[in-house]
N, C-alpha and C positions, 0 to 999 in steps of 0.2 A: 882515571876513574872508569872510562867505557872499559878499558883491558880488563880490569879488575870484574865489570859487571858481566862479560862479552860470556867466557864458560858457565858463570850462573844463569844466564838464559838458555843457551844451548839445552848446558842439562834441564832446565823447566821442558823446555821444547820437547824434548826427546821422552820424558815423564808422562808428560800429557801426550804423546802419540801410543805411547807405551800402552795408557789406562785406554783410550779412544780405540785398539786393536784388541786390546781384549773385551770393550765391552761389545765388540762388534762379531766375537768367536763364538761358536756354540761347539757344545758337546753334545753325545748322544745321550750321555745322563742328565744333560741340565734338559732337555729334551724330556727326557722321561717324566722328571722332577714336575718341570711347567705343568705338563700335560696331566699328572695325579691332581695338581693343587685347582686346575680349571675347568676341567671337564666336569661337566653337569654331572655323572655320574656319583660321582665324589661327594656330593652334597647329600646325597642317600644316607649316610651313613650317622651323619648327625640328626637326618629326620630318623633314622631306628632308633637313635639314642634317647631321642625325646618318647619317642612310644612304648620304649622302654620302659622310661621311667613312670610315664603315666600308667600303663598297664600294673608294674610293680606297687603301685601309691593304692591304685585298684583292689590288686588282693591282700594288700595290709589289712584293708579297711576289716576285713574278717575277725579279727580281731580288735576289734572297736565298737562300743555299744551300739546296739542297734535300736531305734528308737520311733513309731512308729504311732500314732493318733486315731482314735477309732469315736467313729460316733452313730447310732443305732437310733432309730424312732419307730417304734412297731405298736400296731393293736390286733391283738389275739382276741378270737372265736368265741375263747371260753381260758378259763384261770383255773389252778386250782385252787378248791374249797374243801371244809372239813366240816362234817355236819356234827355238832359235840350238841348235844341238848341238858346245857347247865347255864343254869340262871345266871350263877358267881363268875360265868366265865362265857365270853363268847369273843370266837374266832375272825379277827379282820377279815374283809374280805378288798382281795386285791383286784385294782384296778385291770382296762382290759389294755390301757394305754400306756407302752412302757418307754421310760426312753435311758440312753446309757452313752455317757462321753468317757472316753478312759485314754492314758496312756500307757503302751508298753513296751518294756528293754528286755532287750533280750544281752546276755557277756556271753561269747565262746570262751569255752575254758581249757578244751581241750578238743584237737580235729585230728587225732592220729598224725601229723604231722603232714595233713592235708595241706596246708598253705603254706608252708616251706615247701615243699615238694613243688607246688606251682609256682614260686618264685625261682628257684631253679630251672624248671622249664623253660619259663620266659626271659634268665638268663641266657639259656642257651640258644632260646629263640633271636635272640639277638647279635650272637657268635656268630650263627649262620646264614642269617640276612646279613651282616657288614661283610663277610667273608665274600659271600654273593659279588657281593660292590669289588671285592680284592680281584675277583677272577675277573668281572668285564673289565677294569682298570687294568687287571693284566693283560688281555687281548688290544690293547694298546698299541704295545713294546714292537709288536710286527709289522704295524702300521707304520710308525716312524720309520721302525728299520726301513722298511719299501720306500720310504721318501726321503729318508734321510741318506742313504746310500747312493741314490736316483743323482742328489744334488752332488755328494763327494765325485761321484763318476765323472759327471758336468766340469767338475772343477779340475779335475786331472785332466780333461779331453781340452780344458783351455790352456790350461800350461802348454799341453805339449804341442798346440798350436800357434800359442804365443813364443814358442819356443821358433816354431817356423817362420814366422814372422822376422822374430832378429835375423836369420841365416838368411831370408829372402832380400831384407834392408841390406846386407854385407854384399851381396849376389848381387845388387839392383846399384850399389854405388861404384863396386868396379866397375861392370859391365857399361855403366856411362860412362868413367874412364877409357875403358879400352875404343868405346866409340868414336870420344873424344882423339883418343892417338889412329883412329882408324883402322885397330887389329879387330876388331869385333863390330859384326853388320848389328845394325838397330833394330834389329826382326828379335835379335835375340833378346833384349832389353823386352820388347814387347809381353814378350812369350812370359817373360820373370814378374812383370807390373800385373800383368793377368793372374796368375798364381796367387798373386800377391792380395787382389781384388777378391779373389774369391777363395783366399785362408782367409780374411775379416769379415765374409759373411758366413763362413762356418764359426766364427766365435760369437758372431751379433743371432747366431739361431740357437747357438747355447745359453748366450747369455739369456737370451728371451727362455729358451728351455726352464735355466735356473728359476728364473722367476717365480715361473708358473707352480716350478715344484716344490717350492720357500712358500708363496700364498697357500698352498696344500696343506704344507705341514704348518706355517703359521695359524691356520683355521682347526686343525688336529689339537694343536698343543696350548692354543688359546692364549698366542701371546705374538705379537708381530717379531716376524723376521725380517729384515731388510735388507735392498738385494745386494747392497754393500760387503753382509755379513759375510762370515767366513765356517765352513762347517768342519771343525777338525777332526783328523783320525782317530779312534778308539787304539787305548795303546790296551795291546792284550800280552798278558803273560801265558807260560805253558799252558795248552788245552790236556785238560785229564778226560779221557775216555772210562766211562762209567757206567752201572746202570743207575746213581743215586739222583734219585729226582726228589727228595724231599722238600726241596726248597720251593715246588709249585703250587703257588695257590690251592690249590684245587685240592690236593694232599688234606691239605687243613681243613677244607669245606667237608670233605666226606668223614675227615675227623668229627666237626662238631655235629656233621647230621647225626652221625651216632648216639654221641654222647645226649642229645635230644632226644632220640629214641628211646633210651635208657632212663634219662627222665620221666619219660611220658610212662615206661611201667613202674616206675615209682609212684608216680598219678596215684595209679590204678590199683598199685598193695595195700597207699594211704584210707582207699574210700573203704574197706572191710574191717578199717578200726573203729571200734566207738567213739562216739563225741560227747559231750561234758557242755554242757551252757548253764547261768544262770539266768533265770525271768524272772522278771518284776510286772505289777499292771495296777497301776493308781488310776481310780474315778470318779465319778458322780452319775448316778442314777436313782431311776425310781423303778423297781425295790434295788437296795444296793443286793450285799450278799446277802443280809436276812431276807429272805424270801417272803416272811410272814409280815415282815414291817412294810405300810404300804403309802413311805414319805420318802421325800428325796433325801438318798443319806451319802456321805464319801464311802469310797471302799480300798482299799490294796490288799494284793495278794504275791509274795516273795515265794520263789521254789529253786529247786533243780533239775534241770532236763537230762537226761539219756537218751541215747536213740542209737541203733546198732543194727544195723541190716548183712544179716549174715550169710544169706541166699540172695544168688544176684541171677539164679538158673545160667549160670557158666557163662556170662556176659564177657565176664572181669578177664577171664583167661583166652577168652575170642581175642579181645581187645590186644592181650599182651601180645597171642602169637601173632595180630596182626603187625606189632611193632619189631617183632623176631624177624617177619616175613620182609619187612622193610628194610631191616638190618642186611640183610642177605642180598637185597638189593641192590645198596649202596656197594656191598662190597663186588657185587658183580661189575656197577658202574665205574669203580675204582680198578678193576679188572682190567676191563676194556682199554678204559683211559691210557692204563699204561701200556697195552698193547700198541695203541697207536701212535703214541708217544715215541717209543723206541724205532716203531718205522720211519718216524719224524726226522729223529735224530741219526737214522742209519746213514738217510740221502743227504743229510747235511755232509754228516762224516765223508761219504762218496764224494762230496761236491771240493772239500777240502781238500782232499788229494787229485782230483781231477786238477784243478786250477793249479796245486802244487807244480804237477807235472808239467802244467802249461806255460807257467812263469817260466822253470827252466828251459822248455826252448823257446820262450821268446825272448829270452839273452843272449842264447848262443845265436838266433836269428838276428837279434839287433847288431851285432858284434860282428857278422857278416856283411850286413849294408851297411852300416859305418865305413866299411872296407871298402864297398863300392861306390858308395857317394864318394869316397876322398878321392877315389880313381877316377871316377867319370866327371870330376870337376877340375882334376889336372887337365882330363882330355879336353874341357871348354876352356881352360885357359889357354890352349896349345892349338886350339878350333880344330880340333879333329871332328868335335860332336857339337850338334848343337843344342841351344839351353831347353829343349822340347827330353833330350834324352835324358839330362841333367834330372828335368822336374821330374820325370820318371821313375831315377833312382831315389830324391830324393822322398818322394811322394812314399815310395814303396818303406824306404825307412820311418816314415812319420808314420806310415801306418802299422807297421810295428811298433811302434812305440807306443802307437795307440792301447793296440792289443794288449801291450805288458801292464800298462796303468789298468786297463781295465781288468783283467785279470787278477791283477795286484787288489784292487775294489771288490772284486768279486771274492778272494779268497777271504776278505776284511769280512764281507758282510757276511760269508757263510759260517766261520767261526763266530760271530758276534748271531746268529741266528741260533748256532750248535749251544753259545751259553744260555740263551736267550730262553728257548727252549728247554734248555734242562731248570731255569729260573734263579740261574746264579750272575746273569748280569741285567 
């Protein structure tokens, strides 16, 4: 029965170390991700939505009766009178004290298509405020990068120190052998446990390094990293050299300032057409409309309004060009932007090939102390050298190797800066 259960646990074991490693991996896009969904910024964008909507709820209302309660108590100086001198007939005369409660509606019936025109606006006023929120959430992306590469660095410079660690453990157990059989003095042993001492506090100042740069980006991304975690390589496919930056924020923002612009002289063609309303006004006073009756009577009165203001003395067209002049703006800011943009992406592109060139000779470099540590550790087994010259060479190979991993990080991050940048990663 245990035989039978013995591989069903195993494999459990190995499932759940499986899940427990990955949930302990970050990428640079679950990075990115966290950071959209937590960053205070982000919330911006559902408070524009709600002002939005209240704004638009706003200029509906224009077309919705309009409805409005008036009430008047007045006494006049003097009234008119009619002096008619006939017995069969004589003229009220009205009071000096008049008073009058009424209601009145006003219906738009027609605003040249003044309130559509502003609900457009205010659409698009809200394009470019959310947009807004797209660009500082995109100035992000370079923050991580700087910390998020900061830790992969960290975590190459411990491999390859954990890497000297075995070789010094392998180097530290002969070396008590040989002292053991008496071919090798115990100075040299010394010399290796010392090394040995002081490669684990260059990992325990990395590790501390790590840390520090995990609580960074954990407080960036607004989601704990722990120092457990593991921060993996960004795998990248061919870099295309380009000038297409369309996919940056920003592209879009000076899109929709536009198109808001454009808007806004539709505003302004809206207000030169006539408008169309119907009024109503129901009340009670004393005199109602007969003017000569001088009791409290009800009254209403139903019509049509017009109104058309066809001189604005060259307002209307100030206004447009000043929306022209705006236009002209954006695209100057859109100008610029790209100008610097491409310088952006030049030194990346420079940095790419720099570090290229540097990887290759830090292989043909590494390739050559490999050569020399196996030589100069024949020569301590043979005690021609002692283990002082040994950590010498091997010291100078670790530090190559250093070089390469970082280099290697550094070519990662400048490509992942070059997509980053043009905002296709």
């Amino acid at each position: 029965m245990y035989k039978k259960l013995l591989p069903l646990i195993v494999l459990l074991v190995i499932n759940i170390s499986a899940v427990r490693s990955q949930e302990n991996t970050f990428t640079l896009k679950d990075c990115y991700k966290t950071a959209y969904e937590n960053y205070p910024n982000a919330k911006q964008k559902s408070y524009y939505k709600s002002i939005n909507s209240l704004r638009l709820n706003n200029i509906g209302v224009n077309y919705l009766p309009q409805i409005s309660f008036k009430g008047q108590v007045s006494y006049q100086s003097e009234v008119t009178q009619m002096e008619i001198n006939n017995p069969m007939f004589q003229v009220p005369v009205l009071n000096k004290d008049q008073y009058k409660v009424s209601m009145d509606l006003r219906q738009l019936l027609f605003d040249g298509g003044n309130t559509s025109s502003l609900k457009i606006t205010e659409s698009k006023q809200v394009d470019v405020d959310e947009q807004k929120v797209e660009v500082d959430l995109f100035t992000l992306k370079q923050k991580i990068n700087d910390l998020y590469f900061a830790v992969l660095l960290l975590q190459e410079k411990k491999k390859v120190n954990e890497l000297l660690i075995s070789d010094l453990k392998s180097r530290i157990a002969e070396t008590e052998s040989r002292i053991k059989n008496e071919t090798m003095t115990v100075n040299n042993l010394y010399i290796l446990q010392a090394q040995m001492i002081q490669t684990e506090q260059e990992i325990q100042n990395i590790d501390n390094d790590k840390l520090g740069s995990l609580k960074m980006l954990s407080e960036l991304i607004g989601s704990k990293i722990s120092e457990s975690s593991v921060l993996s390589k960004p795998e990248l496919q061919q870099i295309t050299y380009d000038n297409d930056f369309s996919s940056r924020p920003e592209y879009k923002l000076f899109d929709f300032q536009k198109d808001q612009l454009n808007s806004y002289t539709d505003v302004v063609n809206s207000r030169v057409i006539p408008k169309i309303s119907a009024f109503g006004q129901a009340g009670f006073g004393r005199p109602g409309l007969n003017m000569l009756d001088n009791s409290f009577k009800p009254f209403y009165m139903v019509g049509l309004n017009f109104t058309w203001n066809p001189v604005n003395w060259n307002s209307d067209n100030n206004e447009k060009q000043i929306y022209q002049i705006n236009q002209k703006i954006v695209d100057s800011q859109k100008e610029t932007f790209d100008k610097n943009l491409k310088v952006v992406l030049e030194k990346y592109k420079s940095d790419i090939g720099k570090y290229e060139d540097l990887i290759r000779k830090d292989e043909e470099l590494i390739s050559l102390r490999e050569k020399i540590v196996a030589t100069t550790y024949s020569q301590l087994q043979n005690g021609t050298i002692t283990s002082t010259v040994y950590l010498t060479e091997l010291n100078n190979k670790t530090q190559s190797q250093l070089m390469l991993e970082s280099h290697k990080v550094q070519l990662l991050q400048a490509k992942i800066n070059y997509l980053t940048t043009k905002g296709i990663y």
